[in-house]
C-alpha positions as MATLAB code, in Angstrom:
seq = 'XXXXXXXXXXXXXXXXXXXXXXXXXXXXXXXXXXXXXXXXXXXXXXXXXXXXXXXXXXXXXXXXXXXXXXXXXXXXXXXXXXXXXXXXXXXXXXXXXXXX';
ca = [
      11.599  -70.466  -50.381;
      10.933  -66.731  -51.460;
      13.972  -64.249  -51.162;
      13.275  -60.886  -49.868;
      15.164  -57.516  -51.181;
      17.021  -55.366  -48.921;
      15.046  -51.748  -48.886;
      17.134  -48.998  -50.062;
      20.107  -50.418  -50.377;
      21.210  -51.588  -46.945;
      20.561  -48.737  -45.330;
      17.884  -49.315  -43.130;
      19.942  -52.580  -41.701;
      22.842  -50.018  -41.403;
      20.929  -47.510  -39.178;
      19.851  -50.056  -37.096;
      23.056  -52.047  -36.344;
      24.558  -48.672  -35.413;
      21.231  -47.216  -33.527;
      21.901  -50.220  -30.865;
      26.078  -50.379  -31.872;
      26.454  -53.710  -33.085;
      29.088  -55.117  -35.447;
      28.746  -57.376  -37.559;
      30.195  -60.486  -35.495;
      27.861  -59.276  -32.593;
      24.756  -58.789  -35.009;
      25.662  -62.736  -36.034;
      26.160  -63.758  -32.348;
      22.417  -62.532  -31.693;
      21.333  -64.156  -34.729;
      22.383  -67.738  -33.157;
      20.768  -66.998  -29.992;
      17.566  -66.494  -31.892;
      17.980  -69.453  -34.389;
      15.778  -73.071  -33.230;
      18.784  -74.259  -34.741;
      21.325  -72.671  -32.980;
      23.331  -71.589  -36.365;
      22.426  -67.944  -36.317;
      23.466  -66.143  -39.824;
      26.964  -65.746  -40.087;
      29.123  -62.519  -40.244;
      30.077  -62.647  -43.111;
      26.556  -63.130  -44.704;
      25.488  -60.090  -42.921;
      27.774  -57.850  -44.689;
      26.891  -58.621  -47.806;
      23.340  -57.857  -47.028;
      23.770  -54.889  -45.115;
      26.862  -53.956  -47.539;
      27.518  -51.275  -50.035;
      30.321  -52.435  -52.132;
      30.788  -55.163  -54.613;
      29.972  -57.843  -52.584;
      27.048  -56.345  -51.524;
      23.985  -58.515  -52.204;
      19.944  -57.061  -52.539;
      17.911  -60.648  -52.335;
      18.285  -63.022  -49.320;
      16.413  -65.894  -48.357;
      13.310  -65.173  -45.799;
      14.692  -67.488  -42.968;
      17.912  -65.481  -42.839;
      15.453  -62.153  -43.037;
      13.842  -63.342  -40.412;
      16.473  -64.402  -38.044;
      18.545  -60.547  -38.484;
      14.772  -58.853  -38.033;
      14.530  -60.617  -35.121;
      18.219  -60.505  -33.852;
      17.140  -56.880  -34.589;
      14.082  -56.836  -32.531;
      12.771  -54.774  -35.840;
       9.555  -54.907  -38.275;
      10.184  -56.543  -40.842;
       8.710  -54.451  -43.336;
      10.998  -51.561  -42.271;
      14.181  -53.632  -43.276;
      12.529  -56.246  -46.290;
      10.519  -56.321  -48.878;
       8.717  -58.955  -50.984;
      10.264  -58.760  -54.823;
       7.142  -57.959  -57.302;
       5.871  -60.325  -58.692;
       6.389  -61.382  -62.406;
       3.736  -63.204  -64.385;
       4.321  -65.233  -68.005;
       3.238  -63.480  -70.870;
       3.549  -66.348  -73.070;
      -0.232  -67.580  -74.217;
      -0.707  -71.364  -73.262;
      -2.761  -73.038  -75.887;
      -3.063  -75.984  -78.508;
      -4.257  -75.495  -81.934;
      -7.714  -76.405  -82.739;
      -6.278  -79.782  -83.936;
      -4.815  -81.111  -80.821;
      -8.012  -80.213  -78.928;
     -10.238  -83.002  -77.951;
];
C-alpha cells in the first residue's frame, strides 16, 4: 500500500483540527465513526502525523490518510501528497554471451 507525506509539515492537519476545535482524542473518535471497520485511527497515531516534535512522522499509510481526510470532511490533496516517484538507474542487461 502507498504511504502519503504530510504537506508542509503538519500544518495543514493543524489548521484544520483547530478551524473546527478538535483534539486529538475527538479527531480519533470521528475517525472510528468513519472506519467500515469501526477502528478509526487512534490518538496517538494522529499526533505523530499532525506533530512537530520528535515523534513527529511525514509518511503514513493511504487508508489512515483517508480515514483523518474524511473524519476531516477535507480534500485530500490539501492535507496529502503522493511521495515522487523514484526510478532504478541501474542498466538491466546480459552480456552478449548469455543472450540466446
Amino acid at each position: 500500500m502507498p504511504k502519503l507525506l504530510r504537506k508542509s509539515d503538519g500544518q495543514p492537519l493543524r489548521d484544520e483540527m483547530r478551524r473546527q476545535g478538535l483534539t486529538l482524542d475527538q479527531l480519533s473518535e470521528k475517525t472510528r465513526k468513519v472506519d467500515p471497520a469501526g477502528r478509526g485511527v487512534s490518538p496517538a497515531a494522529i499526533g505523530r502525523i499532525t506533530g512537530k516534535g520528535r515523534t513527529a512522522r511525514d509518511r503514513c499509510e493511504l487508508h489512515t490518510a483517508w480515514l483523518i481526510n474524511a473524519a476531516l470532511d477535507a480534500r485530500i490533496h490539501r492535507l496529502f501528497s503522493m511521495p515522487p516517484h523514484s526510478t532504478s538507474t541501474v542498466e538491466r542487461s546480459r552480456a552478449d554471451a548469455e543472450e540466446e
